[in-house]
VEXMARTOR-435944 format. One record per residue: residue in three letters; y, z, x of N, C-alpha, C in turn. Coordinates in steps of 0.2 Angstrom, whole numbers, padded with zeros to 4 digits, always signed. Last residue first. Example, Ala and Ser with C-alpha at 12.3 -4.5 7.8 and 13.67 -1.06 7.14 Angstrom:
BEGIN
SER-0011+0035+0064-0005+0036+0068+0000+0039+0064;ALA-0028+0039+0066-0022+0039+0062-0016+0039+0066;
***
This chain:
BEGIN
UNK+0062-0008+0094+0060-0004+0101+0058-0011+0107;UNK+0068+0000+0076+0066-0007+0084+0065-0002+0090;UNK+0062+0004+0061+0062+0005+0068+0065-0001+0074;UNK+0062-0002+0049+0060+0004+0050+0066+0008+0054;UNK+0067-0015+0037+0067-0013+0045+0070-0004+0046;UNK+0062-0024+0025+0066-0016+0026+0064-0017+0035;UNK+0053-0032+0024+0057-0034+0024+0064-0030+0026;UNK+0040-0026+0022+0040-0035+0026+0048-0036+0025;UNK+0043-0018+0007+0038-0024+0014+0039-0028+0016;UNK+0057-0010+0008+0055-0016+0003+0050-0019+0008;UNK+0064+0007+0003+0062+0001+0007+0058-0004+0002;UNK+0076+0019+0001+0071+0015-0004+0071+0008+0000;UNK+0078+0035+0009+0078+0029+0007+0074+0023+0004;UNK+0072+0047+0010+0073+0045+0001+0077+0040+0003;UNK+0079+0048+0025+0075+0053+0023+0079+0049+0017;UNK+0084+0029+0033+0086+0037+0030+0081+0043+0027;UNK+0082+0020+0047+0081+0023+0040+0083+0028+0041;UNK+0078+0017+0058+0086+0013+0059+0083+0016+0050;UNK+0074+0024+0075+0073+0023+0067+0079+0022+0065;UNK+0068+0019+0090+0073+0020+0088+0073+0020+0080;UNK+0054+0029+0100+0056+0023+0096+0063+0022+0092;UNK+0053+0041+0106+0056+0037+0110+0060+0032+0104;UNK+0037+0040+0103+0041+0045+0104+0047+0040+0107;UNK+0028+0027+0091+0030+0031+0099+0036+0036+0098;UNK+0021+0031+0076+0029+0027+0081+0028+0030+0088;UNK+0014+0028+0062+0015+0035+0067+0017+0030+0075;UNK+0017+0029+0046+0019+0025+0051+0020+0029+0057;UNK+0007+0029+0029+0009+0032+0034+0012+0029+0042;UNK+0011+0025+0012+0008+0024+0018+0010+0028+0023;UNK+0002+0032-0003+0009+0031+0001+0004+0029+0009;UNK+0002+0027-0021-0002+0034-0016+0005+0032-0008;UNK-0002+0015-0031+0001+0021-0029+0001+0024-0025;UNK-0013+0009-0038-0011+0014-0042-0007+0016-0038;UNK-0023+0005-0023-0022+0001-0032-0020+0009-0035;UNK-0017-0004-0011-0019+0003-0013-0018+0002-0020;UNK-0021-0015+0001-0017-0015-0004-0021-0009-0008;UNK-0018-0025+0015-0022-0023+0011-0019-0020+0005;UNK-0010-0032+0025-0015-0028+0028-0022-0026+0023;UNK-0003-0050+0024-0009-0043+0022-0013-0040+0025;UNK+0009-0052+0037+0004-0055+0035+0001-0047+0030;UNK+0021-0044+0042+0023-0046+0034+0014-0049+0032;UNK+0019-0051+0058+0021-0046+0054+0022-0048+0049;UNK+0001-0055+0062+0009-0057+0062+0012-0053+0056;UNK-0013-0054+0072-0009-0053+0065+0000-0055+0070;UNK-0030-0056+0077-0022-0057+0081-0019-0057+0074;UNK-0043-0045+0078-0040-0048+0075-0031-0051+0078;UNK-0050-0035+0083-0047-0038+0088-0045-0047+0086;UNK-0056-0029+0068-0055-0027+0073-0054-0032+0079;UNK-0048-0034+0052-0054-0033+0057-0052-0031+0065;UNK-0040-0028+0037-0042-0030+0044-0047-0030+0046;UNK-0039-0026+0024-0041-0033+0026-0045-0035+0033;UNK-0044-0014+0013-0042-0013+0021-0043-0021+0022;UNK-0039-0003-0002-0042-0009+0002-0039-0014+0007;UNK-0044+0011-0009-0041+0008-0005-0042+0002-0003;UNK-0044+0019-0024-0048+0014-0021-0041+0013-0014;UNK-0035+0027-0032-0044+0031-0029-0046+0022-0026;UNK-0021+0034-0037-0024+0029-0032-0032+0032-0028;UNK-0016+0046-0038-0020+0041-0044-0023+0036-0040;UNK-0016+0055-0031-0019+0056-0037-0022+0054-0042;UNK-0019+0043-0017-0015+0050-0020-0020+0052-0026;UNK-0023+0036+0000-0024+0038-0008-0021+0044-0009;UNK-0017+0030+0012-0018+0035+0010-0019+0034+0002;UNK-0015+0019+0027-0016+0020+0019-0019+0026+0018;UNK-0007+0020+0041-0013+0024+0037-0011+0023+0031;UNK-0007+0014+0057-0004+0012+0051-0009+0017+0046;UNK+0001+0015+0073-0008+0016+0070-0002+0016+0061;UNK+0006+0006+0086+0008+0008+0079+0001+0011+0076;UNK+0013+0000+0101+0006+0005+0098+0008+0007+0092;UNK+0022-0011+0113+0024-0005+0108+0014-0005+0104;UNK+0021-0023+0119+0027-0019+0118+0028-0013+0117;UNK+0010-0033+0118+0015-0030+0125+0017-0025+0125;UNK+0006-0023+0103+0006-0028+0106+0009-0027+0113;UNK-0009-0017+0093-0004-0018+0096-0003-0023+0101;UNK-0012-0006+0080-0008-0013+0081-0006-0011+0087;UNK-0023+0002+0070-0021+0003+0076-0020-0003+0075;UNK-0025+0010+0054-0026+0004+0057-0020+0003+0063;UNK-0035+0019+0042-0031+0020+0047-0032+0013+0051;UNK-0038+0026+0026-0039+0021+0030-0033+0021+0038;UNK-0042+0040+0016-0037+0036+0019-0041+0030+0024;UNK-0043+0054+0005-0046+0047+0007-0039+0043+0011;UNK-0034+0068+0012-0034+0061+0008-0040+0057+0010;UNK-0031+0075+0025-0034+0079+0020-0037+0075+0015;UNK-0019+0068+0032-0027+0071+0036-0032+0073+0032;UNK-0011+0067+0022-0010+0062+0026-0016+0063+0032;UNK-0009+0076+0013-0011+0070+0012-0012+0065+0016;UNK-0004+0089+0017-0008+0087+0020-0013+0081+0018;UNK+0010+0088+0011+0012+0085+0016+0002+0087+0021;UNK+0012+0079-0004+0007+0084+0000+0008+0083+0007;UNK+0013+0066-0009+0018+0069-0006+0017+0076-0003;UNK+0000+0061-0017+0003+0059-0011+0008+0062-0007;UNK-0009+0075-0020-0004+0072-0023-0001+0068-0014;UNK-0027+0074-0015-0020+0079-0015-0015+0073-0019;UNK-0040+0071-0014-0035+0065-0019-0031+0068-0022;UNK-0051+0069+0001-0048+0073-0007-0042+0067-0008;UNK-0061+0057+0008-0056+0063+0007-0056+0068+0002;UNK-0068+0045+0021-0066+0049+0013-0064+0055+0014;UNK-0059+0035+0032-0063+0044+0030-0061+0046+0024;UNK-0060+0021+0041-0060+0024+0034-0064+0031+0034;UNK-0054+0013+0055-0055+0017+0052-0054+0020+0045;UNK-0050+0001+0067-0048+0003+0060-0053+0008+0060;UNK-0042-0007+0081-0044+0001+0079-0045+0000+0074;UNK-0031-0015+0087-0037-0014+0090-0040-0008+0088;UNK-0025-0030+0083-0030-0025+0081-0033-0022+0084;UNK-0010-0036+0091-0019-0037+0088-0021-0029+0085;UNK+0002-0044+0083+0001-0039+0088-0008-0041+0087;UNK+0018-0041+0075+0014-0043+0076+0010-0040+0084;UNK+0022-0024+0062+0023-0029+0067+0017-0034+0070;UNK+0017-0019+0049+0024-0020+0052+0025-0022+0058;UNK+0008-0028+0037+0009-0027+0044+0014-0026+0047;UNK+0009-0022+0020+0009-0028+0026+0007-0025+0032;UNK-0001-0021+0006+0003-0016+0011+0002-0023+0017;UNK+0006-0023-0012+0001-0024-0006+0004-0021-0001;UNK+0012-0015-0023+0007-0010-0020+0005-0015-0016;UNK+0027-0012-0030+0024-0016-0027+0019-0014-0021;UNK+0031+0004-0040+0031-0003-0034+0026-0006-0035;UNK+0026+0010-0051+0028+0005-0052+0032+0002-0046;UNK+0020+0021-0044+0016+0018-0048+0020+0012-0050;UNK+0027+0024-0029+0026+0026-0035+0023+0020-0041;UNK+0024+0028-0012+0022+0021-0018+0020+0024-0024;UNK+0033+0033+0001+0028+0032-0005+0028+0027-0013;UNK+0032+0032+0017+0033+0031+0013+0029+0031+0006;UNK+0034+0040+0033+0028+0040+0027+0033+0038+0022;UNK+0034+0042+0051+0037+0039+0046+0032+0037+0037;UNK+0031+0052+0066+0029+0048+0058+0035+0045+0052;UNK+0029+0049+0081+0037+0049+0076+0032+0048+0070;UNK+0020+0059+0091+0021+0054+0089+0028+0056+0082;UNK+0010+0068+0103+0016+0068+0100+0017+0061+0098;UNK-0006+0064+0102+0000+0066+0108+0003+0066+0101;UNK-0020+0055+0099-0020+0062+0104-0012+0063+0108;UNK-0021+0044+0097-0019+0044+0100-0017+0051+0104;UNK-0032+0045+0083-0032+0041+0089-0028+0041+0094;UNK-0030+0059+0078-0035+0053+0076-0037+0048+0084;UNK-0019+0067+0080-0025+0067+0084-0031+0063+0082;UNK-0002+0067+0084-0007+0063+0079-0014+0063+0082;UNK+0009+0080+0081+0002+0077+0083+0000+0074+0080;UNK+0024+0074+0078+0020+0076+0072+0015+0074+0077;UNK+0044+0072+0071+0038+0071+0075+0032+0076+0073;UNK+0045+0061+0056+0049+0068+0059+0044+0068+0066;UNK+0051+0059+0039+0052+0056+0046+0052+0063+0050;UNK+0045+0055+0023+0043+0060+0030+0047+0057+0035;UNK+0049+0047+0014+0051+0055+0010+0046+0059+0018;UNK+0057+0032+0008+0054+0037+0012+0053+0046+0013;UNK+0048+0024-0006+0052+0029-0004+0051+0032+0002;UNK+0045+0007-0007+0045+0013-0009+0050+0020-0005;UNK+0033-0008-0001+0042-0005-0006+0040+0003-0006;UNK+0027-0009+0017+0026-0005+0006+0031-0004+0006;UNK+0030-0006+0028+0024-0009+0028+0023-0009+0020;UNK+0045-0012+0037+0042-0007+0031+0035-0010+0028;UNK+0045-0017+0051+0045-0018+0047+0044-0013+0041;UNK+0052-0016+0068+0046-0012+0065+0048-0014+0058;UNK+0057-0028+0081+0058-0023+0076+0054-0020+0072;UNK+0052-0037+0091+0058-0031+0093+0058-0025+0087;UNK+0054-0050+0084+0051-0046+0090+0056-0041+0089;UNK+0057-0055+0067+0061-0055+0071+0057-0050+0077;UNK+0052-0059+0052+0047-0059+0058+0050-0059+0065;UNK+0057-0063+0041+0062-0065+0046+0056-0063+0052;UNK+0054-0068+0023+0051-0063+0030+0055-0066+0037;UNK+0055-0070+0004+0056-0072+0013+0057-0066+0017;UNK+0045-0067-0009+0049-0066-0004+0050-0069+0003;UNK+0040-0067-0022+0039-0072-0018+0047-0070-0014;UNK+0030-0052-0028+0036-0056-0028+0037-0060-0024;UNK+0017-0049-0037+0017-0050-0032+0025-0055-0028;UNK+0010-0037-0049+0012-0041-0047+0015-0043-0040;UNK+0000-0027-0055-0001-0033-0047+0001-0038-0046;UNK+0009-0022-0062+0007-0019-0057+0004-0024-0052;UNK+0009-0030-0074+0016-0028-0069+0014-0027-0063;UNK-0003-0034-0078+0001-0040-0074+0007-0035-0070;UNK-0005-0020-0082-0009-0021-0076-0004-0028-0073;UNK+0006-0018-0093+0007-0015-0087+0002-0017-0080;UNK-0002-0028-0102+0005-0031-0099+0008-0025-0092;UNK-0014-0023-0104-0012-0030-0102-0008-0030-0095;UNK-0012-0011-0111-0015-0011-0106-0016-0018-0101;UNK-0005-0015-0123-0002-0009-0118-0006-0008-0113;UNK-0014-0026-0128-0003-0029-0123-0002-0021-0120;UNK-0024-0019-0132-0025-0024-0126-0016-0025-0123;UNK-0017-0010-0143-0020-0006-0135-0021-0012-0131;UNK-0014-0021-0151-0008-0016-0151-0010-0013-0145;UNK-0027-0027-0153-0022-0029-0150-0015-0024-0149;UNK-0032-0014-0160-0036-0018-0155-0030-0021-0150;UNK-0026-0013-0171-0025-0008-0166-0029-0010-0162;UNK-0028-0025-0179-0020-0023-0177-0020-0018-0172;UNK-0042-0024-0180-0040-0030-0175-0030-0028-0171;UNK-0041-0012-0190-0043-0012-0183-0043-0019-0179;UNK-0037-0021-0201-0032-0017-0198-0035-0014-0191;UNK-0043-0032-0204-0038-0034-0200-0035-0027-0198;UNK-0059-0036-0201-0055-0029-0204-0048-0030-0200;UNK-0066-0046-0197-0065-0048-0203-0062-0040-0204;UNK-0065-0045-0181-0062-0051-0186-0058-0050-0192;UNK-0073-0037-0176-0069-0033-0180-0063-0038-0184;UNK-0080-0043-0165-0085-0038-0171-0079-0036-0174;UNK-0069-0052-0160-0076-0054-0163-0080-0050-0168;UNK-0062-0041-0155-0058-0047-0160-0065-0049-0163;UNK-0070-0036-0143-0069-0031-0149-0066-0036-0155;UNK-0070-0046-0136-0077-0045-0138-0074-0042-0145;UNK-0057-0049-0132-0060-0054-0135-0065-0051-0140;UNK-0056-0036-0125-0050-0036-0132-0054-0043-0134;UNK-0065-0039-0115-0065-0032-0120-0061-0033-0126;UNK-0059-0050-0108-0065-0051-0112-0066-0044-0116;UNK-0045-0044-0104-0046-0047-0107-0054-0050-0112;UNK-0051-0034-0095-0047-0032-0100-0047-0035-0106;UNK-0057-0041-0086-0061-0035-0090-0057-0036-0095;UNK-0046-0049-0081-0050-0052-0084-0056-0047-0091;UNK-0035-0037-0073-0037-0041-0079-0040-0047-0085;UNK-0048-0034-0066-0044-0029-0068-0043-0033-0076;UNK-0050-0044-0057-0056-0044-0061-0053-0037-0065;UNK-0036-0049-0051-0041-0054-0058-0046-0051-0060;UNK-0030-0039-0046-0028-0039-0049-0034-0043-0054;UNK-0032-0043-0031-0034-0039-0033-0034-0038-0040;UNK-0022-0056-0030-0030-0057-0032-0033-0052-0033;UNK-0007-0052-0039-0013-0052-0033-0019-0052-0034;UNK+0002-0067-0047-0002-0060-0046-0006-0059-0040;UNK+0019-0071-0042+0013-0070-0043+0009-0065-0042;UNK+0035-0077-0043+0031-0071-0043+0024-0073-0045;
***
């Protein structure tokens, strides 16, 4: 396991404020006792949260990867009028507080699209979370198949962040970016595509299979 680099200037803060505060409060041991009792309760869940499991990825053509551990809680069709204007399969999973919050790529391909639209900060399971939300959007494609991929912010999640670039070549499982605190992603699928998940099944990035096609 390792941390995600989003994670060092979170925990480094932390870290020089429980130094500073040890410095002017040295010589009163019982405020140094509640100094340290708050820096391990805000320490140790920040290493939790950006943590980062050392997992293997099979990268197999043909198939759609889970872009986020988490929960699936939308499959269904659904206009998508951002960028593809038509009927499309969505697939949205969500990211509670204590996953694994980087977001991959669920297949390989190029980039031909990002976007970011500030929003509101609905609860992620708001079924207008997903138009209504700060979010980011990322169109992938390859010979085969068109995915548009949406970070979304929830309640607690108020930063988004986007790695892509536009006409970028990616591979599946590579970092797309990473949602700090939670919120859910969004997966809008061709019509057609075949989904090999359940409605509240619990997937894993880069390594759950969605979809193939």
């Amino acid at each position: 396991m390792k941390i995600h680099k989003e994670g060092y200037k979170t925990l480094r803060n932390i870290l020089v404020i429980y130094i500073l505060t040890g410095m002017i409060t040295s010589l009163d041991i019982k405020i140094l006792y509640y100094t340290t009792s708050i820096f391990f309760c805000l320490f140790i869940p920040a290493l939790y949260f950006f943590r980062i499991p050392r997992r293997e990825y099979k990268r197999e053509n043909g198939i759609i990867y889970a872009p986020c551990d988490g929960k699936v809680v939308v499959i269904e069709e659904t206009n998508e009028t951002e960028y593809y204007n038509e009927k499309r399969l969505q697939v949205s999973i969500f990211m509670s507080p204590l996953n694994i919050h980087n977001n991959l790529y669920p297949i390989s391909g190029i980039v031909k699209y990002i976007k970011y639209h500030p929003g509101k900060f609905l609860f992620a399971w708001n079924p207008k979370a997903s138009s209504k939300n700060e979010r980011t959007s990322v169109v992938i494609e390859n010979n085969k198949t068109s995915i548009l991929c949406r970070q979304i912010a929830g309640a607690l999640a108020r930063r988004i962040i986007t790695y892509s670039k536009v006409s970028e070549n990616i591979n599946v499982a590579d970092e797309l970016g990473f949602i700090k605190f939670g919120s859910r992603v969004d997966l809008f699928l061709p019509i057609g595509t075949k989904i090999k998940i359940n409605l509240g099944e619990k997937v894993f990035g880069g390594q759950s299979i969605i979809a193939k096609y």
